[in-house]
N, C-alpha and C positions, 0 to 999 in steps of 0.2 A: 572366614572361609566362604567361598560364592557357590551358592548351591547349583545344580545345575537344571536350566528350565525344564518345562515338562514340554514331551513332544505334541509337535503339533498334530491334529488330527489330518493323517495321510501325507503325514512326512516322517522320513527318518530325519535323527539328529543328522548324518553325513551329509543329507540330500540339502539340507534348507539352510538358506540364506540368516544372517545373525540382523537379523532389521522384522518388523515389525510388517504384518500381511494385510490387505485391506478389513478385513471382519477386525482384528485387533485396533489395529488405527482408526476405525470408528468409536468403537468404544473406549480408547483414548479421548477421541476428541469430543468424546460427552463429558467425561471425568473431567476435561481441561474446561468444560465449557460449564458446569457444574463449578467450580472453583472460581472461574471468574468473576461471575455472576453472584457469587457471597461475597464478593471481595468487596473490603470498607473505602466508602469514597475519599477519603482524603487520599490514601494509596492508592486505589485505581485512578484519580487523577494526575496524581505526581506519573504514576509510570503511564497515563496518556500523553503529558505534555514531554518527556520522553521520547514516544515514540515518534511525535507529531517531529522534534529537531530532529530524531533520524533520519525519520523522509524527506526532510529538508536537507539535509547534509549529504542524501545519497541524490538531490536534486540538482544541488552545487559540484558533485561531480560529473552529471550528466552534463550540464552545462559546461563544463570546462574539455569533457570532450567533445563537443559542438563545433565549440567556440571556434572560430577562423576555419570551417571546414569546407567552405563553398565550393572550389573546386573538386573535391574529394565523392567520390561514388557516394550516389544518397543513403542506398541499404546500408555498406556496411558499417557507415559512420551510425547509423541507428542502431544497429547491433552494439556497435561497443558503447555506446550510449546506455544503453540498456544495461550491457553488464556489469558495466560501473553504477550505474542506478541501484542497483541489487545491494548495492550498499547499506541502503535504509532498512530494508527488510532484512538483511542479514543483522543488523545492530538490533533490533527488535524481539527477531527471534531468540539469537544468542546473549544476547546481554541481560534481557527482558522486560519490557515496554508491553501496552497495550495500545493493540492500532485498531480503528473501527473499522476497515474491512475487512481486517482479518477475523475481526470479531464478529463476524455474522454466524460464524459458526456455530456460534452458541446456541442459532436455529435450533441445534441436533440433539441439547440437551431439551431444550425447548418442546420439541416435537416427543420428546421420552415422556414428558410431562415430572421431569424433574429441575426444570425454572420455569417459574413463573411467567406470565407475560408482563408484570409490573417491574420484575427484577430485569428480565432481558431489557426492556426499553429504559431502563434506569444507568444501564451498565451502556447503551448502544449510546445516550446523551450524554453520559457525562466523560466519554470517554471521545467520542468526537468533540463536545467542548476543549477538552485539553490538546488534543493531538491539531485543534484547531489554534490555542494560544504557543503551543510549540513552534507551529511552522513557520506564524507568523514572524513569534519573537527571535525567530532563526534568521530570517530573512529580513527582518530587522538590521541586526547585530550582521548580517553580511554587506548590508548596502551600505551601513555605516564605515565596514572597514574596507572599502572602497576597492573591494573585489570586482566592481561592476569594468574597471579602466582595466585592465591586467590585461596582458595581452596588445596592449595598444587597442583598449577597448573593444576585442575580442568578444570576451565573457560578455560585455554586457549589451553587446548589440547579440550576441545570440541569446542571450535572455531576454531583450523585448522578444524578437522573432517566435519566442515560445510561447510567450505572454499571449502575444496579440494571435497568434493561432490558436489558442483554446480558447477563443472570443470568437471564432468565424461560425462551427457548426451551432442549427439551429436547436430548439430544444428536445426533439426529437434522437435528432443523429446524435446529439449529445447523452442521451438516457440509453443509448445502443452501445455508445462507445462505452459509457460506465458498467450495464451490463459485461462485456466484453474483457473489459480489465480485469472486473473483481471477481470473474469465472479464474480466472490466471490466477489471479493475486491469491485465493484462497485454495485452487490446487497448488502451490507453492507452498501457505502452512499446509494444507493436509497434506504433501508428502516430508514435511518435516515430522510428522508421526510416528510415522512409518524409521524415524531413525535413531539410532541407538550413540552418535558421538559427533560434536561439533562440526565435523570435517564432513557428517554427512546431511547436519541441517544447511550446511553452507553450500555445498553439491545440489540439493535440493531442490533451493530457492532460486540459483541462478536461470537457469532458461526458461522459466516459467515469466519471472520478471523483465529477464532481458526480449522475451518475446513482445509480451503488451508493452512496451516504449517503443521498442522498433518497429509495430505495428501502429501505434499513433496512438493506439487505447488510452482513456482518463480515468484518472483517480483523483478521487476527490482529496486526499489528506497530501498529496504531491501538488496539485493547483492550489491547495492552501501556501505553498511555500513561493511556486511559479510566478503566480500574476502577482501577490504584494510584494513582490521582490522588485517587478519592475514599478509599479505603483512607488515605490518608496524612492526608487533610483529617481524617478520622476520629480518627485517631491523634493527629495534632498540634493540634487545634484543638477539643478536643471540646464546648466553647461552642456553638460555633459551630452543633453537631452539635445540642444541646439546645434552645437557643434558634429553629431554625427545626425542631423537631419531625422530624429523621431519625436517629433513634432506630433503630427495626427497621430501616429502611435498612441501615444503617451496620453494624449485627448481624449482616446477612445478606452483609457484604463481607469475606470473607476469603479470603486467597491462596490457600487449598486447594480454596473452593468456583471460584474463579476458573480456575483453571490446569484441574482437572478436571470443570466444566462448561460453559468457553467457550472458554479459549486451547486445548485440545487438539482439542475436535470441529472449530472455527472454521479453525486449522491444517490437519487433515487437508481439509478443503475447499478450503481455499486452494489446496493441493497439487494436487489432483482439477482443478481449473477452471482455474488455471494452465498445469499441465503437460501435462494431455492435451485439456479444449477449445479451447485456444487452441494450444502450443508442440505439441502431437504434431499437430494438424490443420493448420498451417499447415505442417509440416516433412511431411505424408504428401501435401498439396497440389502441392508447391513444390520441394521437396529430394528425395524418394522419385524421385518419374519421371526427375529429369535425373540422378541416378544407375543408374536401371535401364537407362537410353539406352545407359551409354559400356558 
């Protein structure tokens, strides 16, 4: 038999909403970030590499609505881009994976001083190593099944074009753009907190996520899947490479320019917009004061 909640302070039962208020969904997301953060690493890695093919497979669909869209209005092809993108995070949340910026949150248990600063950085590396061997080995196993031609080489000329744009800003506007994203990305789980059934994590996540794609924003566990995907096409398919003319492309994709022009600045962003515009603001909101109370 389902007991029936206790009311909220300065609600009736009639009046309030059956979802979860921000003061609550803070202290959710300490509870989730307390759990995390105990979690034994062979599991937290399995469910980061996990989460890393999610992003990659909600990557592969961004891509596929891209693909062959030149003539088509720029916005709204990034809109649906985006929405379709929400893929990854939607498989993450609902199914359950551990992604690293979404895990910054764990700031919040962090800042209650119930994790560690050894356990948080413990949980922040080894959870980006997997979500990093994820996306990889996603983008792998796509350039091999030669999803790159589809379309009459569609897909895969708008995957360099993706490629080679998250190789243009410099290390600055790239630490902006990653702030940027993972302010999004992580009010997207924190409004999955806030929710009480599948249909409203997936409500949730979508325009949060579909906004940072559409908006150009980077994340670093999606350029994990991005740029080796075309790196690989490169590598394994170099036809392919010649015959539609990305040649300098293809030249200018390499794992060194990658790691130390996009995945590092993009990372430390992510970190920055994660952790303290969303996960230190909502815990100095929400957690701070009912602690300074008792």
């Amino acid at each position: 038999m389902n007991r029936p909640e206790p009311e909220r302070h300065g609600e009736s039962p009639a009046s309030r909403l059956d979802a979860l208020l921000p003061p609550e969904m803070a202290e959710r997301a300490e509870e989730i970030g307390v759990r995390k953060a105990a979690m034994d690493l062979p599991r937290l890695f399995t469910l980061a590499v996990l989460a890393g093919a999610f992003i990659a497979l909600g990557g592969v669909f961004a891509t596929t609505a891209l693909a062959g869209t030149g003539a088509a209005p720029w916005g709204p092809v990034r809109v649906l881009a985006g929405a379709v993108f929400s893929l990854g995070l939607i498989l993450v949340v609902v199914a359950g994976a551990e992604l690293f910026t979404g895990n910054n949150l764990i700031v919040m248990a962090w800042a209650s001083g119930r994790v560690s600063t050894a356990a948080l950085l413990r949980n922040w590396a080894a959870v980006f190593a997997g979500n990093f061997v994820g996306a990889v080995t996603t983008a792998l196993a796509v350039c091999l099944a030669g999803t790159h031609r589809g379309g009459d080489g569609a897909f895969g000329l708008a995957a360099f074009a993706i490629a080679h744009a998250k190789l243009q800003p410099g290390f600055l506007q790239a630490v902006v753009l990653g702030i940027l994203c993972n302010a999004l990305v992580c009010l997207a789980v924190w409004l999955t907190y806030s929710a009480r059934t599948t249909t409203d994590r997936i409500l949730a996540v979508v325009p949060p996520i579909s906004a940072f794609v559409a908006a150009g924003f980077e994340h670093s566990i999606a350029n994990m899947y991005f740029v080796p995907y075309a790196i690989f096409v490169a590598a394994f398919d170099p036809d392919f490479v010649v015959t539609r003319g990305l040649g300098s492309q293809a030249q200018a994709l390499t794992w060194v320019v990658f790691l130390g022009r996009n995945l590092l600045p993009v990372t430390i962003g992510n970190v920055i917009g994660g952790s303290l515009l969303v996960g230190a603001v909502y815990w100095f909101a929400y957690l701070r004061p009912r602690r300074a109370a008792r």
